[in-house]
DRENZADO-319468 format. One line per 8 residues: for each residue x, y, z of C-alpha. Coordinates in nm, 4 decimals. Example, Ala and Ser with C-alpha at 12.3 -4.5 7.8 and 13.67 -1.06 7.14 Angstrom:
1.2300/-0.4500/0.7800; 1.3670/-0.1060/0.7140
//
This chain:
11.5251/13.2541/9.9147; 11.2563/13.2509/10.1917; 10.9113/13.0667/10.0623; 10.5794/13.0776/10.2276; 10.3523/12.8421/10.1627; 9.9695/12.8979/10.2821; 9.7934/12.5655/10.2998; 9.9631/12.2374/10.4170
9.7515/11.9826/10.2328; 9.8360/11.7589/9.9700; 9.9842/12.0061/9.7072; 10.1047/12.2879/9.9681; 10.3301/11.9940/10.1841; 10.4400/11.8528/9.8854; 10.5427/12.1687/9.7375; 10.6890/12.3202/10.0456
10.8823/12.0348/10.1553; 11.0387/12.0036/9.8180; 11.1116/12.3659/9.7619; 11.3207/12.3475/10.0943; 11.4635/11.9933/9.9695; 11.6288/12.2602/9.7083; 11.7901/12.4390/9.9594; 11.5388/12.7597/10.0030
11.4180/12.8438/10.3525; 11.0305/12.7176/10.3892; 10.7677/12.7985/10.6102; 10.4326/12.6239/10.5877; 10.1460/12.8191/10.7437; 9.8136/12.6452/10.8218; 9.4768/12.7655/11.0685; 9.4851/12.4197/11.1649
9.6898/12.4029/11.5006; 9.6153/12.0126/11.5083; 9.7431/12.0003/11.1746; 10.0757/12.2430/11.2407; 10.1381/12.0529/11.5824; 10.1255/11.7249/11.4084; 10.3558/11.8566/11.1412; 10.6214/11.9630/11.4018
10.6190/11.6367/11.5445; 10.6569/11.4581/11.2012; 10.2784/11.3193/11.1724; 10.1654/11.3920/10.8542; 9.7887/11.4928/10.7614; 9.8080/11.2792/10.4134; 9.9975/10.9334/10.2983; 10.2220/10.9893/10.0020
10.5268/10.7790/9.9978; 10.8965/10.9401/10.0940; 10.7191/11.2405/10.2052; 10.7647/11.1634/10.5966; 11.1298/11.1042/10.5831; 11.1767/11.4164/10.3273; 10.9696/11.6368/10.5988; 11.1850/11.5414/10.8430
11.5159/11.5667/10.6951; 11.4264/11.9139/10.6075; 11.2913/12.0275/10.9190; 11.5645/11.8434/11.0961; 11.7958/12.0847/10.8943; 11.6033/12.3971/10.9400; 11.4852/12.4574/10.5906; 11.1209/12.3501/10.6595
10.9260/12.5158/10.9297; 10.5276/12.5024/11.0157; 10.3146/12.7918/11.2046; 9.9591/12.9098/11.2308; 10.0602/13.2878/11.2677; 10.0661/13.4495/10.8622; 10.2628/13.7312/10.9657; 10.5606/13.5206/11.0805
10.5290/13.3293/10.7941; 10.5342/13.5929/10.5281; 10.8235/13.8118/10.7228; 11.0822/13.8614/10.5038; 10.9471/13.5987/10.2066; 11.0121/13.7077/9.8858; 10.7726/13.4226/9.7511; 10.4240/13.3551/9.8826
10.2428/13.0480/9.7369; 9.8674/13.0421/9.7795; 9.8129/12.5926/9.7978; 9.4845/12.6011/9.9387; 9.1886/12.3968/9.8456; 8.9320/12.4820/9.5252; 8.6654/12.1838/9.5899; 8.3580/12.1851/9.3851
8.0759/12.3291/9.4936; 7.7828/12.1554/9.5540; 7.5139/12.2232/9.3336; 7.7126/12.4499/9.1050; 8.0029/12.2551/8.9504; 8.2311/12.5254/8.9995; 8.5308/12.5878/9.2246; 8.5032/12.7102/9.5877
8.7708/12.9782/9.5571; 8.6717/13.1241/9.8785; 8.9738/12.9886/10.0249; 9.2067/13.1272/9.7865; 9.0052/13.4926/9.8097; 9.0638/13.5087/10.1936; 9.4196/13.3786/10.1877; 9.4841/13.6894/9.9479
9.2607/13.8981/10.1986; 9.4727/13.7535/10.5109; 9.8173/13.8149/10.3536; 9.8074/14.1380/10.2222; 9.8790/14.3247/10.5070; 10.1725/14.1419/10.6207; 10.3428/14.1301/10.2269; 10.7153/14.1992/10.2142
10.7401/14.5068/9.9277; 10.8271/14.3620/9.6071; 10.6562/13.9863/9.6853; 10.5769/13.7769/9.4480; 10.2479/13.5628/9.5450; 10.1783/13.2579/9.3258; 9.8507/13.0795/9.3071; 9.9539/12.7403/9.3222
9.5832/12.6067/9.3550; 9.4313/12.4628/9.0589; 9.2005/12.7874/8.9790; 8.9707/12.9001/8.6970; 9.1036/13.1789/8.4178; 9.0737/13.5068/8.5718; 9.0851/13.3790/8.9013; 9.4498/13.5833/8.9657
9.3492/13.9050/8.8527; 9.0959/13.8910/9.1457; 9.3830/13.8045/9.4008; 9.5846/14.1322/9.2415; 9.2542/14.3472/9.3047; 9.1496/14.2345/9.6420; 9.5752/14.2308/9.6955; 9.5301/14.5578/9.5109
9.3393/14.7263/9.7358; 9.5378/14.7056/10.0333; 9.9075/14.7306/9.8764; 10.0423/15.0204/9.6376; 10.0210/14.9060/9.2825; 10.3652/14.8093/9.2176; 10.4667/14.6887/9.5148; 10.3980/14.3011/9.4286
10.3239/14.0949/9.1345; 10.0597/13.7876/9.1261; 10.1547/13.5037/8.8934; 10.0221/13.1263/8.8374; 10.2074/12.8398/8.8838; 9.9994/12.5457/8.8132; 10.1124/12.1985/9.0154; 10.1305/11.8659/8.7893
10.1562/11.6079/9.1267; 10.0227/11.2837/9.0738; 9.9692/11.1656/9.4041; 10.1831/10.8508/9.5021; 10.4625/10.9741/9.2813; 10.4385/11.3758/9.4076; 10.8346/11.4232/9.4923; 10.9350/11.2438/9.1818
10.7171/11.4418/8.9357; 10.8092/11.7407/9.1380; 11.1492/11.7207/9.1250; 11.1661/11.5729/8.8041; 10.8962/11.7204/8.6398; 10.8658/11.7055/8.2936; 10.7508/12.0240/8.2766; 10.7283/12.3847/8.4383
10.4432/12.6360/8.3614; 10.4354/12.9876/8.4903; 10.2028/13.1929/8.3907; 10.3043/13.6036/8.4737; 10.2087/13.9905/8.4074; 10.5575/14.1709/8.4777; 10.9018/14.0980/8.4208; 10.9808/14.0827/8.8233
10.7784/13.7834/8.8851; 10.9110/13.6313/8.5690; 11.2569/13.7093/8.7143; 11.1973/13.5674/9.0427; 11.0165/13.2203/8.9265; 11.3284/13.1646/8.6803; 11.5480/13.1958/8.9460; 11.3471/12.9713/9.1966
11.3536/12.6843/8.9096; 11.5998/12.7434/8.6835; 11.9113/12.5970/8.8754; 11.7887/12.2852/8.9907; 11.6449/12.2583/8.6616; 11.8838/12.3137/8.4333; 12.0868/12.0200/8.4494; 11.7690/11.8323/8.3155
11.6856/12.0219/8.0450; 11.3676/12.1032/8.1611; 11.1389/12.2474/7.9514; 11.0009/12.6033/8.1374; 10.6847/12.7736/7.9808; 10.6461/13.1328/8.0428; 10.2812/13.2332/7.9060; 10.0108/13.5298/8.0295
9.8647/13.4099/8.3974; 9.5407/13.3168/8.2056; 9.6813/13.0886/7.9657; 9.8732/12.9476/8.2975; 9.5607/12.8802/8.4581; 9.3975/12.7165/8.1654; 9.6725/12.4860/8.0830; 9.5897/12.2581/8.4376
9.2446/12.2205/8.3649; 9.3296/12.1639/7.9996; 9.5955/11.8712/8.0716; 9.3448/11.7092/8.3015; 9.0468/11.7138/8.0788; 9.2338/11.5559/7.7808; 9.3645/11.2684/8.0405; 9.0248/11.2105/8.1634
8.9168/11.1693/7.8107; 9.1645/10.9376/7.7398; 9.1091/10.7356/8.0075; 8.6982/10.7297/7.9029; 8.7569/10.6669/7.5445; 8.9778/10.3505/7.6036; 8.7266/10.2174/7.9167; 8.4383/10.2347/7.6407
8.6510/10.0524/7.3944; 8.6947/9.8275/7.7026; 8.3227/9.7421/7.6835; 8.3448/9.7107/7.2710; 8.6141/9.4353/7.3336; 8.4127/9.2409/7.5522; 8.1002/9.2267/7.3334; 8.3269/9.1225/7.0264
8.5966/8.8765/7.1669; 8.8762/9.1233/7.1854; 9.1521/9.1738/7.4102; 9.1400/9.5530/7.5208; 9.5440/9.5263/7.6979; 9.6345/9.4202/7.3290; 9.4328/9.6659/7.1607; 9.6178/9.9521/7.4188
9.9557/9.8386/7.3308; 9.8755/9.8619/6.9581; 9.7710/10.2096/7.0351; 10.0159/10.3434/7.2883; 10.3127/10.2826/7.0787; 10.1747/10.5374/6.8312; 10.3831/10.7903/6.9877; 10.1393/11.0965/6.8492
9.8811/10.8725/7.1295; 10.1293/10.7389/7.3849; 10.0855/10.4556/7.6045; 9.9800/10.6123/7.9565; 9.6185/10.6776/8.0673; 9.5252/10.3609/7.8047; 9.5162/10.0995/8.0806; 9.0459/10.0378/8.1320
8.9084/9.9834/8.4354; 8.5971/10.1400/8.6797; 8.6722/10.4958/8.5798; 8.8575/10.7748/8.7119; 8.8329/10.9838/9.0570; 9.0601/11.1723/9.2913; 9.0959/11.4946/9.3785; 9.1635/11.6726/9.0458
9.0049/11.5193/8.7244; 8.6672/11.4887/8.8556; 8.6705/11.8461/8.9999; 8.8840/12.0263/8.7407; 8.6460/11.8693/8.4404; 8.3481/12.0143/8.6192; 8.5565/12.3136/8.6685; 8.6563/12.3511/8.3031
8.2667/12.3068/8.1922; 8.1677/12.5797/8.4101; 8.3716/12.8272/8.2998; 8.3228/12.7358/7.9713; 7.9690/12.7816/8.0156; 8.0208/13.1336/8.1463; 8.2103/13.2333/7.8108; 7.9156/13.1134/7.5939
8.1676/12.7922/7.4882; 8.0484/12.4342/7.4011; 8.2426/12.1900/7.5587; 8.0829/11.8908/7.4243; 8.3800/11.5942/7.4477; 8.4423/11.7008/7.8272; 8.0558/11.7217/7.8759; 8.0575/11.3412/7.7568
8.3638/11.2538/7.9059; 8.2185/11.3668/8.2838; 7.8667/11.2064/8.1671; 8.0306/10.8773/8.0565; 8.2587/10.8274/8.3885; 8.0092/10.8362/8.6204; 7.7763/10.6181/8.4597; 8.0360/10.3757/8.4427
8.1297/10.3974/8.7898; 7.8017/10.3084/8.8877; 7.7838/10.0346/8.6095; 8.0544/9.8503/8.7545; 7.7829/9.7132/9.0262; 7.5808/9.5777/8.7561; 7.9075/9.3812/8.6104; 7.9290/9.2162/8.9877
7.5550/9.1257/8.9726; 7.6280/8.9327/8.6395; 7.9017/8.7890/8.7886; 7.6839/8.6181/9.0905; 7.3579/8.5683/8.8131; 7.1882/8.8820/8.8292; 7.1189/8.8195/9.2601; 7.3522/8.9879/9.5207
7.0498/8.9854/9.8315; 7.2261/8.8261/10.0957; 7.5505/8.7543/9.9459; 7.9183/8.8597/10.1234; 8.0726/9.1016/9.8671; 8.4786/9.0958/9.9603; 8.5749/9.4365/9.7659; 9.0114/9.4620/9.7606
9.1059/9.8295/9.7352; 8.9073/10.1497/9.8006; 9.1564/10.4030/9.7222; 9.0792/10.5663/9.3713; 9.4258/10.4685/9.3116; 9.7425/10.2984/9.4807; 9.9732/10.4487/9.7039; 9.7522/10.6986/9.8129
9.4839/10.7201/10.1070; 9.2735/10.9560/9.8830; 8.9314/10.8757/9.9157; 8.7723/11.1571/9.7040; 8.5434/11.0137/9.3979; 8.6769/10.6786/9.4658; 8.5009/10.4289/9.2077; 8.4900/10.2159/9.5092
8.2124/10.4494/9.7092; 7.9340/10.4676/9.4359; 8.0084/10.0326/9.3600; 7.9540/9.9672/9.7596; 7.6933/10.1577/9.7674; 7.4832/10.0002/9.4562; 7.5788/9.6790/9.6110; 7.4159/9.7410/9.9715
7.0947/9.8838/9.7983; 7.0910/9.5488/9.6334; 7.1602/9.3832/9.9975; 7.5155/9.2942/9.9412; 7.6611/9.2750/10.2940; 7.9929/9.4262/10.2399; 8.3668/9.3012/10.3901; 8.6656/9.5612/10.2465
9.0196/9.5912/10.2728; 9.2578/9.8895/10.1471; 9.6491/9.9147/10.3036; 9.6145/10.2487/10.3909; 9.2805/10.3409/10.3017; 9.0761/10.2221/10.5627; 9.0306/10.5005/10.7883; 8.9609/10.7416/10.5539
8.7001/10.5350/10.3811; 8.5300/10.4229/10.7425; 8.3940/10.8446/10.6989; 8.2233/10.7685/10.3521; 8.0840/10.4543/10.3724; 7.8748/10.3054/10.5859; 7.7475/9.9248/10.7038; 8.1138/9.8064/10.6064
8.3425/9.5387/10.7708; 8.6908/9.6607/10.6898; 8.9908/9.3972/10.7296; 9.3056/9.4090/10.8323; 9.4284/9.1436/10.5459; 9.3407/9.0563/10.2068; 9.2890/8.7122/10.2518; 9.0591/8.8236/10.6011
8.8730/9.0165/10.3758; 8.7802/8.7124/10.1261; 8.7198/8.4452/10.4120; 8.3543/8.3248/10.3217; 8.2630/8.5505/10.0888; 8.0532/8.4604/9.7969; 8.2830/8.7469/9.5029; 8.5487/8.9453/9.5319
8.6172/9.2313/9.3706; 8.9472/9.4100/9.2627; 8.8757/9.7317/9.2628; 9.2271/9.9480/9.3450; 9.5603/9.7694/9.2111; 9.7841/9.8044/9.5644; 10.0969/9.5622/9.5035; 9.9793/9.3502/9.8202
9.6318/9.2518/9.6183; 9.8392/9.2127/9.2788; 10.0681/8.9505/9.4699; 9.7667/8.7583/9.5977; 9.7846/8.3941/9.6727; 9.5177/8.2774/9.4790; 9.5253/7.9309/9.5980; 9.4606/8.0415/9.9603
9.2039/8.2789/9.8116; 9.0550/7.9859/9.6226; 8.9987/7.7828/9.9706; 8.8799/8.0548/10.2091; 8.5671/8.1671/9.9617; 8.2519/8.0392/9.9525; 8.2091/8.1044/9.5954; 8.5156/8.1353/9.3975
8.4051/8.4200/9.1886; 8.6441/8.6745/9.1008; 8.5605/9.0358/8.9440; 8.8804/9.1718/8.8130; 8.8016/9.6113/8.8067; 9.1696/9.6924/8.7202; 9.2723/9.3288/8.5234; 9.5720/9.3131/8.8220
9.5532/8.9517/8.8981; 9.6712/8.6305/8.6540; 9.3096/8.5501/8.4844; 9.4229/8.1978/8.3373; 9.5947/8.0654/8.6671; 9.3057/8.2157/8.8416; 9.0356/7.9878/8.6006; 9.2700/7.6971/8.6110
9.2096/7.7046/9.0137; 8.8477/7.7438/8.9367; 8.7412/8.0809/8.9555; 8.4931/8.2661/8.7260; 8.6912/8.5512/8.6214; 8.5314/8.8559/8.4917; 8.7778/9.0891/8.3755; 8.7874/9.4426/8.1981
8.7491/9.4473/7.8380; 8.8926/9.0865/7.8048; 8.7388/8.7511/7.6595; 8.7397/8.4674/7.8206; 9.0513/8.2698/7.7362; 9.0535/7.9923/7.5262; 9.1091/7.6446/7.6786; 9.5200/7.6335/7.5525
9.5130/7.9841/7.6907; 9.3689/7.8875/8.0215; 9.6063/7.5808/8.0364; 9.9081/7.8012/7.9682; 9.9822/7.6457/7.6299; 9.8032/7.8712/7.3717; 9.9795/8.1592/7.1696; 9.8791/8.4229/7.4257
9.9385/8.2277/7.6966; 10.0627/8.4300/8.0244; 10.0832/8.7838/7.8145; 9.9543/8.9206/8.1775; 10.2480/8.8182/8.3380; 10.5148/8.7527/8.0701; 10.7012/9.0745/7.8344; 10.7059/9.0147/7.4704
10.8870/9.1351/7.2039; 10.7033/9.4222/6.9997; 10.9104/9.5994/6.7286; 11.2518/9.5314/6.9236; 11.1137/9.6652/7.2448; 11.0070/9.4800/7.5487; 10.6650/9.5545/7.6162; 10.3374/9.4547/7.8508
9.9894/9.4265/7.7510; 9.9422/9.6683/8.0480; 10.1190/9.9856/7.9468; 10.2260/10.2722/8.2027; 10.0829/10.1777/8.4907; 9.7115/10.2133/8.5805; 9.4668/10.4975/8.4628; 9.5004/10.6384/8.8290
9.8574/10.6055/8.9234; 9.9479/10.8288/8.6270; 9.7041/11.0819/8.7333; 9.8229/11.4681/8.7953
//
């Protein structure tokens, strides 16, 4: 089956590649000839890890192709996917769909009879019965069908959950493009059992924004117990894995730290607000949930002030991460941006260091020395903060850490590094919704000794305080 694909960013190269990785014939279509010419060469516009070498074993085998010209694109597709951007708009809180609107302008003319296009985009309910009209009024009614086919990606692990996904929702109007989705995901399917919804397009398009608003709940409710367990002496990784293995609650998205960002909770709770707004519906959990996540993001300034006693002017602020999660050079509502930038208004001189990051966040931030190295980025500096969980700041070596700062104060955002062995070198830990341990805690001989790096029995099941992964490497 021939697949178009309009829009080669994050979820329309993810999508396309792994639609040809299936065996269907792909063509990725883009108005950005920097973009397609990179793509033909094998540079990739974003990072997400296995993508290059799946890119290039598919182009390398003629499945996966990239153009600027729509009508060579569409010839002879019997699938078009609309992946192209719905950012916020400022001022509003809605989604831009003007992207989506002119793709369905732009391809209308050039549809193969009996097409099915499929809004891939995360879009607002109604949002594909204006495609079919402005599709509509161009093609014979009848000749193609408009469905909804909502992407569940979560960047850093996109090809996995794609592939493996542990779920499928389509969301049609006519039993042709029901026909043709089933075929396009059935077979590789099958063999896992997958679980495919069929539902009307609106339920389709209500179902993204509905999974992501419930995650970014979760993720608030468990950072303000977070702030509970600090003011009473309890343990919020303990108090998670009591929770998570509930299985009506589950373990994921229960792991506090600076709040959420990225490119789809932030905008797709906004999203969801809006158009519940325009139906005369009170929203009031999400309304709290968006409320509540910003106010901590900016909060988690004030916990790096305490940290220092109340007085960053002057001080060298080593921040380790910027990414709003790992694996990932997303820098879109990165808790890192709104931290830095309380800090420098406080006169925090600012030294940073991400993996991949760096580049991305040199366009958002100013009056910031980014490293090369982790242990560059602490040299002299009076704190540092975790703020994004990569594997190279998780394996840290705290001892050289120790000896490079000026200060050895340590502000742990995403409770990634060892706190006892950290204290027992002689840092002042402040952590995430964790006490201070107790001196046979901190000397590795108390009861909960190690619990950060050691797995303990639970109800015959080995276990971690720190369940799932973090908040933002499970996001969608």
């Amino acid at each position: 089956m021939k697949i178009a694909v309009i829009g080669t960013g994050y979820v329309g190269l993810v999508s396309g590649t792994c639609f040809a990785a299936w065996g269907h014939e792909v063509v990725c279509v883009d108005k950005d000839a920097q973009k397609i010419a990179g793509l033909k060469r094998g540079v990739l516009p974003i990072y997400e890890p296995g993508l290059d070498d799946l890119v290039a074993r598919n182009a390398g085998a003629g499945r996966l192709g990239f153009t600027c010209h729509l009508a060579e694109a569409l010839k002879g597709a019997a699938i078009v996917l609309i992946a192209v951007g719905t950012p916020t708009r400022a001022n509003h809180g809605d989604a831009d769909l003007s992207f989506v609107y002119m793709a369905a302008r732009e391809l209308a003319p050039h549809l193969e009879k009996g097409a099915v296009i499929v809004v891939k985009s995360t879009v607002p309910v109604g949002t594909g019965d204006v495609v079919e009209k402005i599709v509509g009024s161009i093609r014979p009614a009848g000749s193609f069908s408009v469905a909804s086919n909502p992407e569940f990606l979560r960047e850093g692990a996109a090809i996995r959950d794609f592939l493996e996904p542990d779920r499928v929702v389509i969301g049609v109007e006519d039993d042709c493009a029901r026909k043709v989705l089933m075929s396009l995901y059935g077979p590789p399917l099958q063999a896992r059992e997958t679980p495919i919804v069929v539902t009307r397009r609106r339920t389709s398009e209500l179902i993204k924004y509905a999974a992501n608003a419930f995650l970014a709940t979760k993720i608030t409710f468990i950072n303000e117990l977070a702030d509970l367990c600090e003011e009473v002496g309890s343990d919020v990784g303990e108090l998670a894995l009591g929770m998570g293995l509930d299985k009506r609650i589950g373990a994921s998205f229960l792991n506090a730290g600076p709040g959420y960002g990225g490119s789809c909770f932030p905008k797709d709770t906004l999203a969801l607000l809006r158009t519940a707004q325009d139906h005369g519906v009170s929203l009031r959990l999400v309304e709290e949930t968006v409320t509540a996540n910003e106010a901590r993001k900016r909060r988690m300034a004030l916990k790096v002030m305490d940290a220092l006693g109340g007085d960053v002017e002057g001080a060298t602020i080593a921040v380790l991460g910027l990414t709003f999660k790992p694996d990932t050079d997303d820098m879109r509502d990165a808790p890192s941006v709104p931290l830095i930038e309380t800090l420098q208004r406080f006169g925090a001189r600012i030294r940073a260091y991400d993996p991949v990051g760096a580049e991305n966040a040199s366009r958002v931030l100013s009056d910031v020395e980014f490293c090369k190295d982790a242990h560059e980025c602490v040299r002299g500096a009076d704190a540092a903060v975790v703020v994004t969980e990569w594997d190279s700041i998780r394996g840290l070596d705290l001892v050289r850490v120790r000896s490079a700062m000026r200060q050895p104060v340590l502000i742990d955002l995403r409770n990634a590094l060892p706190r006892a062995i950290a204290e027992d070198l002689g840092f002042h830990v402040s952590a995430i919704g964790r006490p201070a341990p107790t001196r046979q805690e901190a000397a590795g001989k108390g009861p909960h000794a190690n619990d950060h790096r050691s797995p303990r029995r639970v109800g015959g099941m080995r276990s971690h305080a720190r369940m799932g992964g973090s908040n933002e490497r499970m996001e969608i």
